[in-house]
C-alpha positions as semicolon CSV with decimal commas, in nm:
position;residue;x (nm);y (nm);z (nm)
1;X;1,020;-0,970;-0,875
2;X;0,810;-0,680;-0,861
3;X;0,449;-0,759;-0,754
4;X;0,190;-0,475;-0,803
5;X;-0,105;-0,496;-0,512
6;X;-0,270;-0,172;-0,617
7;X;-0,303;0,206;-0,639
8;X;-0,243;0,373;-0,372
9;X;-0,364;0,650;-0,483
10;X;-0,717;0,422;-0,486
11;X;-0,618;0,293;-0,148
12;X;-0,616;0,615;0,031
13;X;-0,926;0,751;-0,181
14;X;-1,090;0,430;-0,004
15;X;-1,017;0,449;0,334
16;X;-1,064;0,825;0,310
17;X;-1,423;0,798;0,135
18;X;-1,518;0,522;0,410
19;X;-1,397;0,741;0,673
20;X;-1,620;0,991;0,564
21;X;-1,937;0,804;0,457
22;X;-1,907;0,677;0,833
23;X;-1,888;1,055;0,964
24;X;-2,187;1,112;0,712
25;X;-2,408;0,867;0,795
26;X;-2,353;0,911;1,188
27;X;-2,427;1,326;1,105
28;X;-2,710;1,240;0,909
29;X;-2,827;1,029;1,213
30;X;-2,779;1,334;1,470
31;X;-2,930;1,537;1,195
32;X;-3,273;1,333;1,146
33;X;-3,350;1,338;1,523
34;X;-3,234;1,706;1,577
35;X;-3,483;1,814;1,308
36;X;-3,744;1,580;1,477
37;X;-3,676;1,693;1,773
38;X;-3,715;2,074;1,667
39;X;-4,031;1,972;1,516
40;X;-4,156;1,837;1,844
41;X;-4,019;2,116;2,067
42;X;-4,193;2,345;1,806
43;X;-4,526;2,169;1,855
44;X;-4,525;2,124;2,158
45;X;-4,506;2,490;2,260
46;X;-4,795;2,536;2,007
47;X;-4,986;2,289;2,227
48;X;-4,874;2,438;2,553
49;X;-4,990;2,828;2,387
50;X;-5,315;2,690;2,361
51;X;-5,371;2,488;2,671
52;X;-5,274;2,850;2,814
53;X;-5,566;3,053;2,610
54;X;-5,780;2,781;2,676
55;X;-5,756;2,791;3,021
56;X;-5,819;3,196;3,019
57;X;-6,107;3,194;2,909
58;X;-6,236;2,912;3,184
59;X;-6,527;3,062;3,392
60;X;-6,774;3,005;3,667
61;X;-7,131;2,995;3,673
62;X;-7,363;2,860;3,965
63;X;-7,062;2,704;4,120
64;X;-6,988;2,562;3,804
65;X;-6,688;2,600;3,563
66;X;-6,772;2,678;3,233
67;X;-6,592;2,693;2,919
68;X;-6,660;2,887;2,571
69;X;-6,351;2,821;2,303
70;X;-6,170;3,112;2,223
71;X;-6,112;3,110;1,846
72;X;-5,741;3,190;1,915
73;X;-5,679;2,836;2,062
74;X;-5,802;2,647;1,747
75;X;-5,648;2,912;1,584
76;X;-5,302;2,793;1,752
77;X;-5,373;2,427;1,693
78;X;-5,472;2,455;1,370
79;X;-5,197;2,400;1,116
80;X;-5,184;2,360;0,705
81;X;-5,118;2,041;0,733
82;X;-5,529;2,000;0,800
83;X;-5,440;1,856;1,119
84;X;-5,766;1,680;1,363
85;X;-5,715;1,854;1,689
86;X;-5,839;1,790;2,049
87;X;-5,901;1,961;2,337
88;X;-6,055;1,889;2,702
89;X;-6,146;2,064;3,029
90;X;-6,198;1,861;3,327
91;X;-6,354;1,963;3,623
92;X;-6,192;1,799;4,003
93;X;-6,335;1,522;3,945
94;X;-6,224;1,428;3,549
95;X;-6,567;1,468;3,448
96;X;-6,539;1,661;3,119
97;X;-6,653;2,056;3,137
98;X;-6,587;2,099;2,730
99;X;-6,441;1,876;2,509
100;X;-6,473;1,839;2,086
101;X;-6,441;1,412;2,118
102;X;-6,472;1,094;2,308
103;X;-6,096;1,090;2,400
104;X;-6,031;0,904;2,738
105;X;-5,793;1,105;2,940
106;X;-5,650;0,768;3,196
107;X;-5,674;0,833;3,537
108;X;-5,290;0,781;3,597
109;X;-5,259;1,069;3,326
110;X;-5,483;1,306;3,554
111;X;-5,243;1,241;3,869
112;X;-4,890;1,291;3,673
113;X;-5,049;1,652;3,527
114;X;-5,148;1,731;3,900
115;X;-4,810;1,747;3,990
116;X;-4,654;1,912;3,672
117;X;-4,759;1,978;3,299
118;X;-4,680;1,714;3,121
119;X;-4,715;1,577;2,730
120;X;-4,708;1,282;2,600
121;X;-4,789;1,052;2,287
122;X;-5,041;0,812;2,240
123;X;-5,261;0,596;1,978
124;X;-5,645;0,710;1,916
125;X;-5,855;0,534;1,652
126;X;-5,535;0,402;1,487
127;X;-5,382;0,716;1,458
128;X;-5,099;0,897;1,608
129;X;-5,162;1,193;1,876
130;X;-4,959;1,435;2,056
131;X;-5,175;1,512;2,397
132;X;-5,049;1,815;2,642
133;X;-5,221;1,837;2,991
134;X;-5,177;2,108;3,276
135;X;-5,390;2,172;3,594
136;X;-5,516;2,557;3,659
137;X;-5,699;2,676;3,995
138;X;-5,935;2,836;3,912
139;X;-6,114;3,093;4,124
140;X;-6,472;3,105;4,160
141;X;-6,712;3,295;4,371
142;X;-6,880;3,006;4,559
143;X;-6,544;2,763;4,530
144;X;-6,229;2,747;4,463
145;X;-6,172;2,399;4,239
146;X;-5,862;2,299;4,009
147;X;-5,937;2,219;3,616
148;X;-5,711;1,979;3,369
149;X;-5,706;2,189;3,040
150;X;-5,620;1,890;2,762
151;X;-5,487;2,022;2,382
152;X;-5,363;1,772;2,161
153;X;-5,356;1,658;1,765
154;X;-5,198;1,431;1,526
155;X;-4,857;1,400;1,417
156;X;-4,861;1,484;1,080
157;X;-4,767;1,800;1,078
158;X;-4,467;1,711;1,299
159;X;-4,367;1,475;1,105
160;X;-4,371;1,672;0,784
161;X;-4,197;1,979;0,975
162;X;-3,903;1,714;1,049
163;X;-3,901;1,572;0,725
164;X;-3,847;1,898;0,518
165;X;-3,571;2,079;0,784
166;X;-3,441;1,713;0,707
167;X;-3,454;1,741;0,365
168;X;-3,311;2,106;0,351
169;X;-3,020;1,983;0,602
170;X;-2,923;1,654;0,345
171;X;-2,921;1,895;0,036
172;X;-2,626;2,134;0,238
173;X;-2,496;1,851;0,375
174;X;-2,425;1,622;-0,018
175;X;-2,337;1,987;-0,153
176;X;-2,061;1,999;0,176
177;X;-1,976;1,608;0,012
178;X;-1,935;1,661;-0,380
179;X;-1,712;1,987;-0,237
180;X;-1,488;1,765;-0,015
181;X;-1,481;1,505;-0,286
182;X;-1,330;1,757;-0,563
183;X;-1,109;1,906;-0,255
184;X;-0,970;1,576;-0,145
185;X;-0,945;1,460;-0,525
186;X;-0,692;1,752;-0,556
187;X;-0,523;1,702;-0,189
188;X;-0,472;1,372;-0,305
189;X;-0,288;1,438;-0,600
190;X;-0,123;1,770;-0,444
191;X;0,011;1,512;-0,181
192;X;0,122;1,283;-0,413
193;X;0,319;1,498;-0,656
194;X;0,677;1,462;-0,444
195;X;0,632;1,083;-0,542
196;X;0,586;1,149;-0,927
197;X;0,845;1,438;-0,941
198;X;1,058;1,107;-0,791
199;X;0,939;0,864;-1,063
200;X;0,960;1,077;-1,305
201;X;1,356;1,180;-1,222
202;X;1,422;0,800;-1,165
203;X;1,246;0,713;-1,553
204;X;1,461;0,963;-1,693
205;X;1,823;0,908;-1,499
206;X;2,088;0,741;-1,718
207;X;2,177;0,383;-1,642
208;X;2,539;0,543;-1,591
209;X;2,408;0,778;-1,312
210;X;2,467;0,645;-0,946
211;X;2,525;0,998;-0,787
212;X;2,323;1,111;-0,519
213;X;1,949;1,192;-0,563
214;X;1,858;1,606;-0,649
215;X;1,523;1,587;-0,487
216;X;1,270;1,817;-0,262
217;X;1,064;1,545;-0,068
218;X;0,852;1,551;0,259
219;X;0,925;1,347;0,567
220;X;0,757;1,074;0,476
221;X;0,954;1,033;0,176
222;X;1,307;1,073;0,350
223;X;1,356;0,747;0,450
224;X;1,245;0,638;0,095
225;X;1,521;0,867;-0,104
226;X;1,819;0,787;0,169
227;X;1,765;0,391;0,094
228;X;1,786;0,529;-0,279
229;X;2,086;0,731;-0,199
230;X;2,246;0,460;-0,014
231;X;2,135;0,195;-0,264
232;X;2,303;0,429;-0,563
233;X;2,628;0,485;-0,330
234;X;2,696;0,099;-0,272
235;X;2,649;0,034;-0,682
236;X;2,835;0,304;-0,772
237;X;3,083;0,123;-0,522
238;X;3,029;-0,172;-0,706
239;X;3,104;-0,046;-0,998
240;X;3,400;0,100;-0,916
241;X;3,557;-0,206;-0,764
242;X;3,411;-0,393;-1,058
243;X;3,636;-0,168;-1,335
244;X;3,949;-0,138;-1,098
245;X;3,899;-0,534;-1,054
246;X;3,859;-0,586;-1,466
247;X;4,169;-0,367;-1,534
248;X;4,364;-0,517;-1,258
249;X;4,260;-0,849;-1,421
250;X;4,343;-0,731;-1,763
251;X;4,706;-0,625;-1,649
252;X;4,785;-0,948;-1,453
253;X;4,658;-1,158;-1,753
254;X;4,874;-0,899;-1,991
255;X;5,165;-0,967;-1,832
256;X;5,233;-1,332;-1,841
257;X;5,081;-1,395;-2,188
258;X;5,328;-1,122;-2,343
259;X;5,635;-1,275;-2,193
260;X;5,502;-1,582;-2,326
261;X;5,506;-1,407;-2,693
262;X;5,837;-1,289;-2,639
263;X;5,977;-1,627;-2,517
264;X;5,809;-1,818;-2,840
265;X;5,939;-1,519;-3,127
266;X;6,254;-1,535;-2,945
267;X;6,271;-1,961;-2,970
268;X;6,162;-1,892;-3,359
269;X;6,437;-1,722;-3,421
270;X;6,684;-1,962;-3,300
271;X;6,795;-2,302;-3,504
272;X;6,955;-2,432;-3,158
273;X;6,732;-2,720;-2,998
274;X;6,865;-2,589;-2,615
275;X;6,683;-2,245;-2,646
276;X;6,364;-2,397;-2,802
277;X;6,384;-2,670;-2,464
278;X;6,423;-2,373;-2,236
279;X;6,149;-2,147;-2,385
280;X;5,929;-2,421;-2,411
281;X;6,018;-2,435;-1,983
282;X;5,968;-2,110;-1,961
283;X;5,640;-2,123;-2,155
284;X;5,510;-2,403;-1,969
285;X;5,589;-2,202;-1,613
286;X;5,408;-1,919;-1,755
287;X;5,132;-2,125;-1,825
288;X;5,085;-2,257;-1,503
289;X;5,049;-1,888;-1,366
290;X;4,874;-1,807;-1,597
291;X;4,628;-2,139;-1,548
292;X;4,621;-2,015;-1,182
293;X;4,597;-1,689;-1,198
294;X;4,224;-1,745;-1,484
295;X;4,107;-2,000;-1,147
296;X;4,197;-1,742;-0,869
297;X;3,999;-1,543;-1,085
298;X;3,676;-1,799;-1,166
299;X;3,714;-1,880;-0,798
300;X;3,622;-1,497;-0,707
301;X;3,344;-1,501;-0,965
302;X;3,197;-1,857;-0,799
303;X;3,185;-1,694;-0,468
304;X;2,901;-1,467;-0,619
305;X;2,685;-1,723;-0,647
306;X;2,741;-1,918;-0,321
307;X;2,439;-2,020;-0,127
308;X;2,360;-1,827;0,186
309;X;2,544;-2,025;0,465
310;X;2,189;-2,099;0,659
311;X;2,084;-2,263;0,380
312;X;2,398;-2,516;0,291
313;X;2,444;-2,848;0,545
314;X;2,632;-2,818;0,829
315;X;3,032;-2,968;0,761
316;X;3,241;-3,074;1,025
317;X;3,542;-2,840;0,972
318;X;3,809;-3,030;1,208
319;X;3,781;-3,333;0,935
320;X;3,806;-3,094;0,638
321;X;4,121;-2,925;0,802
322;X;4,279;-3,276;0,871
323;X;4,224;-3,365;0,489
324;X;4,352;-3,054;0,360
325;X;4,674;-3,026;0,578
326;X;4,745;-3,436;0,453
327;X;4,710;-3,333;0,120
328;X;4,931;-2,969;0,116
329;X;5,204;-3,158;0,309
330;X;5,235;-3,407;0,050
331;X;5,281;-3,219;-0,288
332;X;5,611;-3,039;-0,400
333;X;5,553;-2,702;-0,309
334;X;5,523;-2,775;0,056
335;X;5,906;-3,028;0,105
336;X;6,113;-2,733;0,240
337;X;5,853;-2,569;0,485
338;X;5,760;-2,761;0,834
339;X;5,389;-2,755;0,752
340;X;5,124;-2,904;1,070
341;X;4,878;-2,891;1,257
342;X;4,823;-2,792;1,621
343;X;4,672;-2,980;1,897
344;X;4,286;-3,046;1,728
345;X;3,982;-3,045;1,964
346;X;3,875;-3,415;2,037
347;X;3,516;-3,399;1,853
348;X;3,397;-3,255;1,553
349;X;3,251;-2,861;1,515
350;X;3,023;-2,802;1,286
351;X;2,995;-2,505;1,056
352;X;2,769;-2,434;0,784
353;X;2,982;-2,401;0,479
354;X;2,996;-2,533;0,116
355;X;3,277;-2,818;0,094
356;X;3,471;-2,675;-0,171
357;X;3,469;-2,319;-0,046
358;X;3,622;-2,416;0,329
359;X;3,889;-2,646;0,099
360;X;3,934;-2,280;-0,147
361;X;3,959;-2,084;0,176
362;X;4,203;-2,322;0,349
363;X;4,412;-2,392;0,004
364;X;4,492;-2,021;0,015
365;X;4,556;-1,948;0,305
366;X;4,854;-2,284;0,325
367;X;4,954;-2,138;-0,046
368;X;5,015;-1,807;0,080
369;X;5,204;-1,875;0,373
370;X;5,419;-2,114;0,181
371;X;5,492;-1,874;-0,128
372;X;5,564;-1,557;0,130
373;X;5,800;-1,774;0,396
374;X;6,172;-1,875;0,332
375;X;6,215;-2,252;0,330
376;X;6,298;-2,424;0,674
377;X;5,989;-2,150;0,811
378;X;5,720;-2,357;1,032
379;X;5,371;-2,313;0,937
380;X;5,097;-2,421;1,186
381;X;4,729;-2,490;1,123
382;X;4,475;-2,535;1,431
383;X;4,146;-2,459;1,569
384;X;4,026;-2,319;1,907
385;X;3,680;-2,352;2,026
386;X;3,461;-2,108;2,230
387;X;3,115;-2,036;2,316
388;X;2,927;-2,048;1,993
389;X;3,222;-1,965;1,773
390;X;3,529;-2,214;1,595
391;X;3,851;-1,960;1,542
392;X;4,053;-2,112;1,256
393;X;4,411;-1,993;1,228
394;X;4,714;-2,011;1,047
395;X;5,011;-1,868;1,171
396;X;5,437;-1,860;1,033
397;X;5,766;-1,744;1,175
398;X;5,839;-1,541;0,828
399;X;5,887;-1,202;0,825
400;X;5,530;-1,097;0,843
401;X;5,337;-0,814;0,752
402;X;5,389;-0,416;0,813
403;X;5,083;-0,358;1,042
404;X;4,963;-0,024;0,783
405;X;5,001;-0,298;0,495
406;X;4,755;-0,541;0,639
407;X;4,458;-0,385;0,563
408;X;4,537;-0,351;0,213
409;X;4,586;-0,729;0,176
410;X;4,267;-0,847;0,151
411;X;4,199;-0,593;-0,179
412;X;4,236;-0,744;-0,499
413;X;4,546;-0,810;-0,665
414;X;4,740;-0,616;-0,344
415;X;5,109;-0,801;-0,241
416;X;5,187;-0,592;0,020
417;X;5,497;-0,482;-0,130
418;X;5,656;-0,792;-0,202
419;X;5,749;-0,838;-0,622
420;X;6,019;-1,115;-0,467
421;X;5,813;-1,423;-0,500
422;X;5,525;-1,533;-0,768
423;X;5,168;-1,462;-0,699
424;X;4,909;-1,282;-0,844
425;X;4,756;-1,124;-0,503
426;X;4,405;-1,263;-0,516
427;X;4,444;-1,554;-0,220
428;X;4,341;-1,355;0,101
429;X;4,084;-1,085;-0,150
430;X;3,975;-1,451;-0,200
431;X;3,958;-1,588;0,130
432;X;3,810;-1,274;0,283
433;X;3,505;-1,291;0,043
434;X;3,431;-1,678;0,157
435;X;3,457;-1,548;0,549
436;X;3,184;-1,296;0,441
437;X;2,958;-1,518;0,262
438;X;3,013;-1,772;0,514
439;X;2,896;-1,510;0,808
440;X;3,226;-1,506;0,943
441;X;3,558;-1,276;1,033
442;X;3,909;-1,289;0,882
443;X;4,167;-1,047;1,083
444;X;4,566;-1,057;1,061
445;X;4,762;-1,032;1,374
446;X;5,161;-1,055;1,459
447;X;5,296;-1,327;1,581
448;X;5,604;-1,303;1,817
449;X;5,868;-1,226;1,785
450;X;5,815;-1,215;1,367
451;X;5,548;-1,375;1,177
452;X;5,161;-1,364;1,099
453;X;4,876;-1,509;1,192
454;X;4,569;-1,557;1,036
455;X;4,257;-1,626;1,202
456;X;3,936;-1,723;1,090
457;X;3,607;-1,679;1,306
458;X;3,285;-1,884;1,176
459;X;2,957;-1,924;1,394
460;X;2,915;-2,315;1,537
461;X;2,621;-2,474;1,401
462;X;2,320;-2,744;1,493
463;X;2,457;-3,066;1,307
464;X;2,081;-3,218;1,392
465;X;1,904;-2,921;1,236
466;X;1,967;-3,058;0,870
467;X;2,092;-3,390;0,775
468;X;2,517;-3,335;0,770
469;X;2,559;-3,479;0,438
470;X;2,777;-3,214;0,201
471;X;2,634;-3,272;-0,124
472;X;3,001;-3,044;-0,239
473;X;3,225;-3,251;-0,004
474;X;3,354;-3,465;-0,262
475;X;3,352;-3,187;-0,532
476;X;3,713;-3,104;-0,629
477;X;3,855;-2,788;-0,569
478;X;3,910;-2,537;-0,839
479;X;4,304;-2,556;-0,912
């Protein structure tokens, strides 16, 4: 049954639109603080331009530093964003020389900018500042005395400068997305077309059609249209066996029901009681073939629908071959052949088979041997035991089998050449397909100096892992 789980078509849309919205968000992340930081770095070399002008125009008087603002340093820190700005100059001892507001510069401030400019960012009447200090000597004409030159003001303007490069970066960068969204929309179905062309072909190949696939796929897709291939070559296969089986069926069931016509018209014709007793002989021979040849035939069509073997209970196949030997040597067919068993091992083996398949497979293989062996032949039945496997065999002194013949034998409806005795040719096609359901191996061998054997090989089984009850071991055999 055929269970649909989804598109995947949608699938790979999914995983390919997370992928991305993760690469997104973690650019938009290195995008936000590279635009901040540009708008700092920017800034800050505003602040650093002025500290520079300011401290320019530092000079001395009495001994004294003094300071008038050049209009091109609140020029510099002056932006549109109506920014409040700050500046200090401290004399050697942090007094303040010029400043524009009570802004406390911290003493440990002071001694970090003595060694090195440095800027930093700090919190002034609940707002937000950006402070840059740097040391200058300054030369006077009495003394020679370093000054702190202090530039600062609020972030606003920084902030705003990072927002909008921000701003301008997200607009390129969900353009960029819709694009890749329409381009993997079309790579999508681009990549997907060698899969329709398939479906499509499939939809519209005749139910008749099991020749190999005409198909341009990618590599992905090999493995795909081989199992196709291979899945078309074993019906057509099928099929093939399945018509030469039906006409080979037709033409064994033609032949014994016309000679049964001709036998009754030829009885009609006659007044004499002695030929309607002998065709009514004949006709009742004919129907036993016939009778045996229609269960040979239902027997081959059961063995379709046998269980898998590790799914059946396991059957102790020493008893079964006992029972079946007992029951062979007793009837009719079997009084002029010297029909036994070999020496048996002492315990049971265990196999897991159906009950009335092991008594089909055994039935045909005695039936066989008896029907292609002259009376007075020995036929011998036995088991031999190895590592995990039971080798069943069944072996006669008759004339055997060419070896190029043997093959052939376990086909349908195949004699191996021999139209001397009755039999319809179905017994070893029918034992071979119970080895093979079964798990097993049938192979025919010489025996020495004339003869054949046939031997068996089916996997040994847990008896413990199910209970060994056969629910079919008391189900009769199909006769």
């Amino acid at each position: 049954m055929i269970e649909v789980t989804g598109s995947l078509k949608r699938r790979l849309a999914v995983w390919l639109l997370l992928t991305v919205t993760g690469l997104g968000a973690l650019l938009m992340i290195e995008a936000w603080l590279s635009t901040h930081r540009a708008a700092e770095r920017a800034f800050d070399s505003q602040l650093e331009a002025a500290a520079l002008t300011i401290a320019e125009a530092v000079q001395w008087q009495a001994g004294e530093p003094l300071v008038e603002m050049p209009a091109a340093a609140l020029q510099i820190l002056a932006t549109h964003h109506q920014e409040r700005v700050f500046y200090a100059v401290l004399d050697a001892d942090g007094k303040p020389v010029s400043t524009n507001m009570s802004f406390t510069i911290e003493p440990e401030w002071r001694e970090r900018v003595a060694d090195a400019p440095w800027a930093l960012t700090t919190d002034f009447d609940g707002t937000s500042w950006r402070l840059y200090g740097r040391e200058y000597d300054s030369a006077g004409w009495v003394s020679q005395e370093p000054v702190q030159v202090w530039v600062g003001h609020t972030r606003v303007g920084r902030q705003a400068l990072g927002d909008e490069l921000f701003e301008r970066t997200l607009s390129r960068f969900l353009a960029m997305v819709l694009l890749a969204g329409i381009l993997m929309a079309m790579a999508l179905r681009v990549a997907l077309g060698p899969m329709r062309r398939l479906r499509r072909q499939l939809r519209h190949r005749d139910a008749d059609d099991m020749g190999p696939l005409d198909a341009r796929v990618p590599e992905e897709m090999r493995e795909l249209a081989q199992t196709l291939d291979h899945l078309f070559a074993r019906q057509r296969h099928s099929r093939e066996a399945l018509l030469r089986f039906t006409a080979d069926a037709s033409h064994q069931l033609k032949t014994p029901l016309a000679g049964l016509k001709s036998t009754s018209e030829l009885a009609l014709k006659s007044q004499d009681p002695a030929d309607w007793q002998a065709a009514l002989l004949a006709v009742h021979d004919g129907a036993d073939r016939t009778s045996r040849l229609a269960s040979q035939l239902l027997s081959l069509a059961r063995l379709r629908h046998i269980g898998e073997a590790g799914r059946v209970a396991p059957l102790d196949i020493v008893a079964v071959l006992r029972e079946c030997v007992l029951d062979w040597a007793g009837r009719e067919v079997a009084r002029d052949h010297d029909l036994g068993l070999a020496e048996m091992p002492s315990g049971p083996l265990w196999v897991r088979a159906d009950g009335w398949a092991i008594r089909e497979l055994l039935g045909n293989l005695i039936d066989n041997a008896l029907r292609y062996t002259k009376a007075g032949s020995e036929i011998t039945l036995g088991l031999c035991q190895y590592r995990e496997t039971v080798s069943l065999y069944v072996e006669d002194n008759g004339p055997g089998v060419p070896f190029e013949a043997r093959e052939r034998l376990l086909q349908p409806f195949e004699r191996g050449g021999r139209q001397d005795t009755e039999g319809s040719g179905l017994g070893l096609a029918i034992v071979d397909s119970i080895a093979r359901r079964l798990g097993g191996r049938l192979s025919l061998s010489e025996r020495s100096p004339h003869g054949l054997i046939v031997t068996l090989d089916l996997p040994l089984c847990d008896p413990d892992a199910h209970p060994a009850s056969d629910p079919d071991a008391t189900r009769e055999t199909p006769s």
